[in-house]
C-alpha positions as CSV (number, residue, x, y, z in Angstrom):
1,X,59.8,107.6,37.2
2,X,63.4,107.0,36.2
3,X,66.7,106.8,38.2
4,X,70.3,106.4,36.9
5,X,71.0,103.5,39.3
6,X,74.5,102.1,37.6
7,X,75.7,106.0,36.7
8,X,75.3,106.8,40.2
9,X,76.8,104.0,41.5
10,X,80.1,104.5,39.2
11,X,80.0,108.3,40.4
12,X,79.5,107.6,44.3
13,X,76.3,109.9,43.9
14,X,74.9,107.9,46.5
15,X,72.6,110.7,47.6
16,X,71.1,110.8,44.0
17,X,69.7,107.1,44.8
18,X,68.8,107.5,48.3
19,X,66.6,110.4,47.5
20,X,64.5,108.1,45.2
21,X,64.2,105.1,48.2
22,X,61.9,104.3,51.0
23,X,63.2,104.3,55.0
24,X,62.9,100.9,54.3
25,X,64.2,99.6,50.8
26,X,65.4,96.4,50.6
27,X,68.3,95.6,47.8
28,X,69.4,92.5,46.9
29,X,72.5,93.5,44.8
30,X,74.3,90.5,42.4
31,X,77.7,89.4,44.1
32,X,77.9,92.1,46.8
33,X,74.9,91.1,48.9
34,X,71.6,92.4,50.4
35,X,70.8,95.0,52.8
36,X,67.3,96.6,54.5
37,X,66.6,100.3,54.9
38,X,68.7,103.2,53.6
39,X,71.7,102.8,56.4
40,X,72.6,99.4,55.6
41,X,71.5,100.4,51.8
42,X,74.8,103.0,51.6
43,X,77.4,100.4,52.7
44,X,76.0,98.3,50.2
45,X,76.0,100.6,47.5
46,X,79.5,101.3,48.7
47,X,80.8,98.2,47.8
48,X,78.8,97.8,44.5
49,X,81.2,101.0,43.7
50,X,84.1,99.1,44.7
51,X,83.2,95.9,42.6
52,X,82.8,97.4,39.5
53,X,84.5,100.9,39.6
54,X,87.9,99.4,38.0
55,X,86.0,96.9,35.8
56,X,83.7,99.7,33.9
57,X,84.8,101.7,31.1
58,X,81.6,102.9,29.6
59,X,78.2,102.5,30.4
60,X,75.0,102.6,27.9
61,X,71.4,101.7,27.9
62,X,69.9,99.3,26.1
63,X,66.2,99.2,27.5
64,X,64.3,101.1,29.7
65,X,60.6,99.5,29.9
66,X,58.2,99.6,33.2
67,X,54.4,98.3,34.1
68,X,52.5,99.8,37.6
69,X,54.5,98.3,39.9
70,X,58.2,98.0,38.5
71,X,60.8,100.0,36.5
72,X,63.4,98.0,34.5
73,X,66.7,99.1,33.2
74,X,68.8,97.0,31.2
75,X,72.6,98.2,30.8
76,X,75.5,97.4,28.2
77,X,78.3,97.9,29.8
78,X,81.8,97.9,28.2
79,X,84.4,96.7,30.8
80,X,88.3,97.8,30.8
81,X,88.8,93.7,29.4
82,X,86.6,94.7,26.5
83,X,84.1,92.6,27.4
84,X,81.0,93.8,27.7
85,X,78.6,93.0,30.8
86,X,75.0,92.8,30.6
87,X,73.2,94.1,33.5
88,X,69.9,94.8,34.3
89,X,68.6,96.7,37.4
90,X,64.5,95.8,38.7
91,X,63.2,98.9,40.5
92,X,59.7,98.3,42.3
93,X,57.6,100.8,42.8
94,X,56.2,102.6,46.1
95,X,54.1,105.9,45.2
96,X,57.0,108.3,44.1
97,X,59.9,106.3,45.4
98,X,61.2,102.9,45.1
99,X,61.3,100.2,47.8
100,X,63.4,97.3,46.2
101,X,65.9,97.2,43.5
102,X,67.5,93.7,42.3
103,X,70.1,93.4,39.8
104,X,71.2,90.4,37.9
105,X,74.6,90.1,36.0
106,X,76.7,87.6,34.9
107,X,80.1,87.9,36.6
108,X,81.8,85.3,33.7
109,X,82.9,88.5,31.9
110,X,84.5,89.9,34.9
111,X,85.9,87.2,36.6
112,X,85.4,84.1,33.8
113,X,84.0,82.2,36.3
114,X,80.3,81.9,38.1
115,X,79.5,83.1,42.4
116,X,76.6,81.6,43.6
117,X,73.2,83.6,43.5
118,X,70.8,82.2,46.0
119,X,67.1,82.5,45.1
120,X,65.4,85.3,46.4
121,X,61.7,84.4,46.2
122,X,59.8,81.3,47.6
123,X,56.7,82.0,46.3
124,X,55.5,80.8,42.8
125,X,53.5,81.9,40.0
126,X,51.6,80.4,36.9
127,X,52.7,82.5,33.9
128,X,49.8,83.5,31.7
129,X,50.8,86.0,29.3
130,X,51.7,86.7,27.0
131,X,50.8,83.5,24.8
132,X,53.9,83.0,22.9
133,X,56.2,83.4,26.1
134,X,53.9,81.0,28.1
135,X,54.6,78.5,25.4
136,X,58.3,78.9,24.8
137,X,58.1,78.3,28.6
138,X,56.9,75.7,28.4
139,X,58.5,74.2,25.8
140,X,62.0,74.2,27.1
141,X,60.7,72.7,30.4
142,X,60.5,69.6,28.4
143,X,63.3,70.6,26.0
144,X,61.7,70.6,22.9
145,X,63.9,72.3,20.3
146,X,61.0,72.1,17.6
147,X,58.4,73.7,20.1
148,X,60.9,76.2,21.3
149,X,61.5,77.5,17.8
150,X,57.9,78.2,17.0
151,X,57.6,80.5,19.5
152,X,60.2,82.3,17.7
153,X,59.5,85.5,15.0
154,X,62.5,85.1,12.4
155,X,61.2,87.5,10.5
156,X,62.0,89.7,12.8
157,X,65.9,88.5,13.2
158,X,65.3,87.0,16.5
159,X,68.5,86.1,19.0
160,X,69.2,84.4,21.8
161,X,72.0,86.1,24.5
162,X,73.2,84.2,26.8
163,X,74.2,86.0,30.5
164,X,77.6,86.4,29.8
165,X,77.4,89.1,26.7
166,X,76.9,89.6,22.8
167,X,79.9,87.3,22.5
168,X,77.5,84.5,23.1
169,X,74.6,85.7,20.9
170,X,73.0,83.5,18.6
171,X,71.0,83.7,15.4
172,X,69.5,82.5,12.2
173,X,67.3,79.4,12.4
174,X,70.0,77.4,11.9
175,X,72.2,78.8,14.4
176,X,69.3,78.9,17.1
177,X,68.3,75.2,16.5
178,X,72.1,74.3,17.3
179,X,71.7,76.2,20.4
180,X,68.0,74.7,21.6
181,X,69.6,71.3,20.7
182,X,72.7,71.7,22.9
183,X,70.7,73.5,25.6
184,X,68.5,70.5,25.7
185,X,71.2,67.6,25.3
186,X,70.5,66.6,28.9
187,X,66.7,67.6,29.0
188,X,64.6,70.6,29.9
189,X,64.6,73.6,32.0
190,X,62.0,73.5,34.1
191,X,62.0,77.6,36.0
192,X,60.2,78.3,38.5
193,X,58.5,81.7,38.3
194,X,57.7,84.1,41.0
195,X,57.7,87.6,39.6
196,X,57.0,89.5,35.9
197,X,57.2,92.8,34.6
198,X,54.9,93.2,31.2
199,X,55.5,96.7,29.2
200,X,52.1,95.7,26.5
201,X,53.3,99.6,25.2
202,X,56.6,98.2,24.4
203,X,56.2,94.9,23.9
204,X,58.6,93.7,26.3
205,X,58.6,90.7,29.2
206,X,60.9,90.0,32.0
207,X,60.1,87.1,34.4
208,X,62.1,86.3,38.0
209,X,62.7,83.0,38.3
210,X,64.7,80.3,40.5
211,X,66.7,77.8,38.5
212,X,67.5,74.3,40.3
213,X,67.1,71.9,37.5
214,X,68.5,71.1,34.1
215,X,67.7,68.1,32.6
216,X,68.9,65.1,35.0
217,X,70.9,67.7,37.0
218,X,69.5,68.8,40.3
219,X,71.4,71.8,42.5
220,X,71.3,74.6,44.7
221,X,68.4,76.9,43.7
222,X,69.6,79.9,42.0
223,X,67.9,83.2,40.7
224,X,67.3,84.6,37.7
225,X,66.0,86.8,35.1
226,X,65.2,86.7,31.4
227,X,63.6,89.0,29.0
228,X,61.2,89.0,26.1
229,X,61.1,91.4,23.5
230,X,57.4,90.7,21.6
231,X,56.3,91.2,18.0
232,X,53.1,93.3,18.8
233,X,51.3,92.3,15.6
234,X,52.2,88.2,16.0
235,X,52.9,87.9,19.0
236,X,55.9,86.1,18.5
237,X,59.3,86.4,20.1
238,X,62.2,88.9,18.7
239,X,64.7,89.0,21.1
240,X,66.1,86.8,24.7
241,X,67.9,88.4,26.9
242,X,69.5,86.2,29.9
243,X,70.4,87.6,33.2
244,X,71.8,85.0,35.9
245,X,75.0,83.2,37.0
246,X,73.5,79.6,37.2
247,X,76.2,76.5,37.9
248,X,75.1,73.4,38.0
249,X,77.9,72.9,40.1
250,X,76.6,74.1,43.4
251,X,74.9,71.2,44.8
């Protein structure tokens, strides 16, 4: 299964998407809101178009990966501002179609500035796989920059991005330490977890979580998602990708 979500979107082929939906998909789109069933779900597409249509100049791919129940697209894509804006698009499964899709996006490089994403699950889940991601987990719920960074393969060049692009990428194990030990000034990050997607083919991990702590800071609850690439052979982890607008702000 595949779908060119974003493309469409950017092209107003709305019927392209719809084709691929339930009677009753619900989307739960970043900034322009949720809807349920495919006659709400074209006015919402509609103004997904209108958000980003003068924003986008060109739109790539960087990772398609999937398990039974969920397809995941992860788009680069390079804005009119030249910033880029890292998107990623979750698709879940329902026979041949599709019955939800969520995306998650900074809007920082659009608007340099954070909207509130309420959380969309209530449910929680104990994470138990895969090992290493378990344990970087859990090590920056009690923001431990030395536990944190064994979880890490830098072998394998491992980096960090944070939500808001490539701009804020970092790297080398001196580089990452700097960024654990500022991430943790004020504490952990304890995330809650209610949904994952686990490619084992690939070697790739995305988890859905709410986010409505940070150190000494309590706030609204916000969602989120990050993802995981995995070295195969170690187990260790190669690459973080961050997808969320969380402001410790909204109280």
């Amino acid at each position: 299964m595949s779908m060119k979500f974003i493309e469409n979107i950017l092209s107003g082929e709305y019927k392209n998407i719809l084709e691929q939906l339930s009677e009753d998909v619900v989307l739960d789109l970043q900034t322009v809101g949720t809807s349920k069933g495919k006659t709400s779900g074209i006015e919402l597409l509609r103004k997904q178009t209108e958000y980003l249509k003068d924003e986008v100049k060109e739109v790539n791919i960087l990772k398609v990966f999937e398990d039974k129940e969920h397809l995941v697209i992860e788009y680069d894509i390079l804005l009119n501002n030249t910033f880029d804006l890292p998107l990623v698009a979750i698709l879940v499964k329902d026979g041949d179609r599709f019955n939800a899709i969520r995306t998650y996006h900074s809007v920082y490089p659009i608007t340099e500035g954070h909207i509130f994403r309420a959380a969309i699950f209530s449910k929680e889940i104990m994470l138990t796989e895969p090992q290493e991601v378990v344990k970087y987990f859990d090590a920056i719920s009690i923001g431990s920059t030395e536990a944190t960074m064994q979880t890490l393969s830098f072998k394998d060049d491992v980096y960090f991005r944070e939500p808001a692009g490539w701009r804020w990428n970092h790297k080398t194990e001196l580089g990452l330490k700097e960024h654990f030990d500022h991430f943790f000034a004020d504490g952990g990050v304890p995330l809650k977890f209610h949904n994952y997607i686990f490619d084992k083919d690939k070697g790739t991990f995305a988890g859905e979580y709410t986010c409505d702590k940070w150190g000494s800071a309590t706030f609204k609850a916000q969602a989120g998602i990050s993802i995981y690439d995995i070295n195969k052979t170690t187990g260790k982890i190669t690459g973080i990708r961050v997808y969320d607008n969380v402001d410790m702000n909204y109280k």
